[in-house]
N, C-alpha and C positions, 0 to 999 in steps of 0.2 A: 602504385609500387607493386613490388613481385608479392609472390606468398611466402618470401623469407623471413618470416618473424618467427622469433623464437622467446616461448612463454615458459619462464622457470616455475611451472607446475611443483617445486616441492618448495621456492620463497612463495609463493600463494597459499600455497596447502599450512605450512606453517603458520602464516599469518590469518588465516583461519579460524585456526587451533587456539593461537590466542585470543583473540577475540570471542571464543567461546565462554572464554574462562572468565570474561567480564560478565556473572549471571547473579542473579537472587534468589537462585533455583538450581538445585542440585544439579551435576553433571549424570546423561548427556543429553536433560533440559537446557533451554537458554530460557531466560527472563529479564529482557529489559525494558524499562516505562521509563518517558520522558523525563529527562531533567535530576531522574535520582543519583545518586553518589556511581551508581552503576554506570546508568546512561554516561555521566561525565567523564570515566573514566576510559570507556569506548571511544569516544569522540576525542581524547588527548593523545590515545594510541593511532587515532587515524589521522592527525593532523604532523606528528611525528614521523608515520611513512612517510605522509605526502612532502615534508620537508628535508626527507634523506632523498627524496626522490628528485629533490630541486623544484616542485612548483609554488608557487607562489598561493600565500591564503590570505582567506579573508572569512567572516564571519557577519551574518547579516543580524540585524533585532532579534531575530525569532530564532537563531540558531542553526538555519543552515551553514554550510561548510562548503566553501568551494576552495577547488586547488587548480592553478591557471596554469598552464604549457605554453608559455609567450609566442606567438607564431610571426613569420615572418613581416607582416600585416598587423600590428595588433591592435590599426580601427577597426577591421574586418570583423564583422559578427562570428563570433565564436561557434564552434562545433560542443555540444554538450553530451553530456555522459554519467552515468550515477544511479546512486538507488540509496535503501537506507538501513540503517542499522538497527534502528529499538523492534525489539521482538516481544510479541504478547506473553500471558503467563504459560509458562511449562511448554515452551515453543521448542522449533530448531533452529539449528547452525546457518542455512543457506539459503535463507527467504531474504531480499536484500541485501545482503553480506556481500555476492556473489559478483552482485552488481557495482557493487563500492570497489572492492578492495579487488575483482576481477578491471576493472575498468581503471584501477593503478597500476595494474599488471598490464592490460594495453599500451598503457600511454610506454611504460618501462620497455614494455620488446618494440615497440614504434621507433622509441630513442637509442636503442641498442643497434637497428635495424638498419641508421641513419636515417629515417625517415625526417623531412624540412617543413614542417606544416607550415602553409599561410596563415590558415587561418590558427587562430589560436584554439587548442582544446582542454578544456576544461572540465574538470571532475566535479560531482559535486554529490554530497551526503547530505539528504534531505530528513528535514527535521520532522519526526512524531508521520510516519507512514500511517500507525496503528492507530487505531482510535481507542486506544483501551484508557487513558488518563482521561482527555477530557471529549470522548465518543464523537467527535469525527475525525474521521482518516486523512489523511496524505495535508495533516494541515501546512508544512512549511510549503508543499507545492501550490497548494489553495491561494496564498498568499502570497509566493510567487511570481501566480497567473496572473491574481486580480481577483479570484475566481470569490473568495471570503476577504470580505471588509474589514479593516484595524477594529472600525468599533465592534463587530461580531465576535470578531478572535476575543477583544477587551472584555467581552461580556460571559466569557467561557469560562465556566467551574470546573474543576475538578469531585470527585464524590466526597473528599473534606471540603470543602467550600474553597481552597486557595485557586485563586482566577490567575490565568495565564499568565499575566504580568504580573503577578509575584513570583511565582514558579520560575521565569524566565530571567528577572531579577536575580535572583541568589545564584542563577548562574553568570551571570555578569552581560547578559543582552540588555540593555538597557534603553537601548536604542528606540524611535518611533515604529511601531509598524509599517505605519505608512510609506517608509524608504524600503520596505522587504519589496513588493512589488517592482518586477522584472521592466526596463525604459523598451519601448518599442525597437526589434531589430537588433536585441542585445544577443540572440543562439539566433543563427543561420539554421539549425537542425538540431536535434536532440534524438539519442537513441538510447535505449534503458537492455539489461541485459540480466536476464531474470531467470531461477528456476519457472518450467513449466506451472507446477503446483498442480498437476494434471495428470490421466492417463495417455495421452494418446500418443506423445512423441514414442515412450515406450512400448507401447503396444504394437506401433506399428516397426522399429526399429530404426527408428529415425534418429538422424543426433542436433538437428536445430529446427526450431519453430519459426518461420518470419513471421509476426501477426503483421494484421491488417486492420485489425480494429478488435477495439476496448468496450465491453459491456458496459453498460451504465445502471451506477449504483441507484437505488433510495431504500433509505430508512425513516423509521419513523418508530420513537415512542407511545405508545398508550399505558395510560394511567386510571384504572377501575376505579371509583371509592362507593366502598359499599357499609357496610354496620358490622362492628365486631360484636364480637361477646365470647360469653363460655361456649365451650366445645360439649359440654352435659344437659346446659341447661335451655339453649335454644332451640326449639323445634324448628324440624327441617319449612315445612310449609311460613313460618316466618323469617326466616335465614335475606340476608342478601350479602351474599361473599363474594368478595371481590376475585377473589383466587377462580371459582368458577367462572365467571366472565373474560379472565382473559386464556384459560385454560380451553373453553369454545372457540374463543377468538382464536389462538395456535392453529386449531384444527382446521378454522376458515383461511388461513394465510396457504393450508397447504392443497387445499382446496381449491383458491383463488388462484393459485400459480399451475395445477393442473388442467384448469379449464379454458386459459388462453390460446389454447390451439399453436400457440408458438414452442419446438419444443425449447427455446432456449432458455424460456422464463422458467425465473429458483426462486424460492422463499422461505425463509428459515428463521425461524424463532431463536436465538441468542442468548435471550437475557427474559427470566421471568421472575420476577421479585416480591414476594405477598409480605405485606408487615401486619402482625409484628411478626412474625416466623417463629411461633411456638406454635405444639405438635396437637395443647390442649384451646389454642385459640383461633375461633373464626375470623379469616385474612379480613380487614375491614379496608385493605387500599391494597392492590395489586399493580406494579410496573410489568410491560413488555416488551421488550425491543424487537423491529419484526426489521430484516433485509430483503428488498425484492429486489431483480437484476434480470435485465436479457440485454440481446446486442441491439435492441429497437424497443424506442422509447413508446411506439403503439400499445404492445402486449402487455408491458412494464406498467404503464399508466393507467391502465385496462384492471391487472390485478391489484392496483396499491388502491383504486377507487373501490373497485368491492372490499376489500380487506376494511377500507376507513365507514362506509356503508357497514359493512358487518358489525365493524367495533359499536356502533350509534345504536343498530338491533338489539344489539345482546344487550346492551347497558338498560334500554327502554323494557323490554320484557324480563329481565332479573332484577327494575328495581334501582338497579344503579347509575352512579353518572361518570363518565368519562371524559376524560381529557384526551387531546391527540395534538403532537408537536412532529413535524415534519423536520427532521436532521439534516436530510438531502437530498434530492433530486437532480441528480447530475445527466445530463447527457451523455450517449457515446463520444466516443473519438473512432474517426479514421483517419488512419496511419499516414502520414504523408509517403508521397509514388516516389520523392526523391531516397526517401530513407531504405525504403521496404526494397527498390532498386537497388541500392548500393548493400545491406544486407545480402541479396539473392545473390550478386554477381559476387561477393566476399565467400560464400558459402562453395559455389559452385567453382570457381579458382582453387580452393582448397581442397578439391573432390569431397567435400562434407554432404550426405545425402538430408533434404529438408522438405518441410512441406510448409505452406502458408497455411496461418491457422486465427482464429480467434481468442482474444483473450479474456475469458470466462472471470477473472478476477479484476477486480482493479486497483492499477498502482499512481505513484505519482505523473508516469510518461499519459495518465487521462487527463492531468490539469494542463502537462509541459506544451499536450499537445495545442492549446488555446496560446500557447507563447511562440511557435514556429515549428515548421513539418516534425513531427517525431515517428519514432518507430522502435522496435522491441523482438530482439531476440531472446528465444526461448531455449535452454537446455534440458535435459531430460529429470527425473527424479523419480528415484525408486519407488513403486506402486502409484507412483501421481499425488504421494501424501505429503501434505503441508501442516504449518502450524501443529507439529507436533513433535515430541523429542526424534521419534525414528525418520525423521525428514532428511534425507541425505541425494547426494549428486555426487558422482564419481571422482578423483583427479583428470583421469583421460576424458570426463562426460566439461567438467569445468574447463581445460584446456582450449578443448575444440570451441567451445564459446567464446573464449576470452578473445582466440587466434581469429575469427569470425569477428567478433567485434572488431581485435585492431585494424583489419581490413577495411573493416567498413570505416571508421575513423581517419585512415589515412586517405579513403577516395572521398568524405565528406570535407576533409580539413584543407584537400587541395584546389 
């Protein structure tokens, strides 16, 4: 179709707005976790659009949310689209968001536009992106894909002890997991439409990112246990603290991600947790959560072996014993050439200037892409900063994305 689509940038921006206001966290923080009275109340506003908007829904066990555009074909393997809503503690407005309810707003200027899809296109709000409730990320896309097993998810805590299926229960999924998992041939493509979370679109003046390919994540827990006692009465030369072992350990993670000669490997300590956490007690158990990441699983596997090597060191020469539980190890994705093409030629039709880029974060479009080609445009965002209250993207920056994506949606869906 032409480049006649027209994106109501101020019913977007509103709808925005509101959905900010679904927080647990002062304005203009956002804070939503999984499944809370929050979360719930986001996910009943977006199923409300997608119903004035005429698509049809459904809701899987685990709580994703898709919203269907019947196309003229509707055996035909769907075109998909989406992102997700729950945002970490003291987060922003347009990490996910952008993607949801910007990709409501395509399908809306596609249908204003007359556009006829064959193929059917379909929205979809993916459930628990964040790992903050029960510490892995992009779980409704994991299960999805395939990529995490019913019994894995079944076997998932939260830091109160309630396991996924209760949690998911009191929201009314009740369903088997085992039906969340995507039938072969169900998305013809999938394309995801994301803030950058980056500096460079704005650095360079650019207003759209096509990636091409998704970093791959791993994490991994370590867990010190060393001897507590008093903070007065143990001398140092006796001591085995836990807190100092994984406190080396940090050092090593950053260490480890320096010395693979790749510049794209990162490592970042997260989460370090000494118990019992008083000021006059020696830590006798220390938690770490360490994230490594590059766009090649060589360098990546390269630092997470030193780091798990390092952990075994430190523990043997201070005394102590450690545990290590490996979270994930995911592979990259590269982007499928049908997707990243119809991006480029959407971009370029609309004189939007762009560059191809990698995607340094990773979202649900690294599991989708295990389901059929996918691919990800990127908008810009103020300093490149994410996960934080001052996290923002323009209307005219949202706009150009949205307009870009229904492009690319109308040349995937026909």
């Amino acid at each position: 179709m032409t480049a006649a689509v027209k994106v109501d940038i101020a019913r977007l921006s509103a709808e925005l707005e509101e959905l900010a206001g679904f927080t647990d966290s002062p304005a203009p923080s956002v804070t939503r976790i999984l499944f809370t009275a929050t979360d719930r109340a986001a996910r009943e506003f977006f199923k409300q659009c997608c119903r004035e908007t005429g698509l049809l829904i459904r809701e899987d066990a685990v709580g994703n949310i898709f919203g269907r555009w019947v196309g003229s074909d509707p055996q035909a393997s769907a075109v998909g689209t989406g992102s997700h809503t729950d945002a970490i503690p003291n987060s922003g407005r347009y990490d996910g968001t952008v993607g949801v309810f910007g990709g409501l707003e395509a399908i809306r200027a596609l249908r204003a536009a007359g556009h006829q899809p064959r193929r059917s296109i379909e929205l979809l709000m993916f459930t628990a992106e964040e790992p903050t409730r029960y510490g892995i990320g992009c779980l409704g896309s994991r299960l999805l894909s395939g990529t995490l097993s019913p019994a894995a998810a079944t076997a998932l805590r939260d830091g109160s002890g309630t396991s996924l299926d209760e949690a998911r229960a009191e929201c009314g999924f009740r369903g088997d997991l085992a039906t969340v998992a995507l039938p072969a041939g169900y998305y013809e493509t999938f394309v995801e439409l994301h803030i950058e979370q980056g500096p460079l679109l704005e650095k360079e003046g650019l207003a759209i990112g096509i990636v091409e390919a998704i970093a791959a994540p791993a994490s991994m827990r370590v867990v010190f246990h060393g001897q507590g006692g008093h903070a007065g009465t143990v001398m140092m030369p006796d001591r085995r603290d836990a807190l100092l072992g994984a406190a080396e350990l940090a050092l090593a993670v950053d260490r480890a991600a320096r010395a693979t000669g790749s510049p794209s490997t990162v490592g970042t300590v997260g989460v370090m947790q000494p118990f019992p956490g008083a000021i006059n007690s020696i830590p006798s158990r220390c938690t770490i959560e360490i994230d490594v990441r590059d766009t090649a699983l060589e360098p990546r596997d390269a630092a997470v072996e030193e780091i798990l090597s390092g952990a075994r060191a430190i523990a043997e020469r201070r005394g102590l014993t450690v545990g290590i539980q490996m979270l994930n190890a995911d592979p990259p994705a590269t982007c499928g050439t049908a997707v990243v093409e119809a991006v480029a030629r959407a971009s370029a039709q609309l004189g939007i200037p762009s560059r191809r880029m990698v995607s340094r974060a990773y979202h649900d479009s690294l599991f989708m892409a295990r389901v059929c080609p996918t691919g990800m445009i990127f908008i810009p965002c103020r300093d490149g900063v994410s996960h934080r209250p001052d996290e923002y993207s323009s209307p005219e920056e949202i706009r150009r994305g949205v307009e870009v994506l229904a492009l690319t949606l109308a040349e995937l869906s026909e």
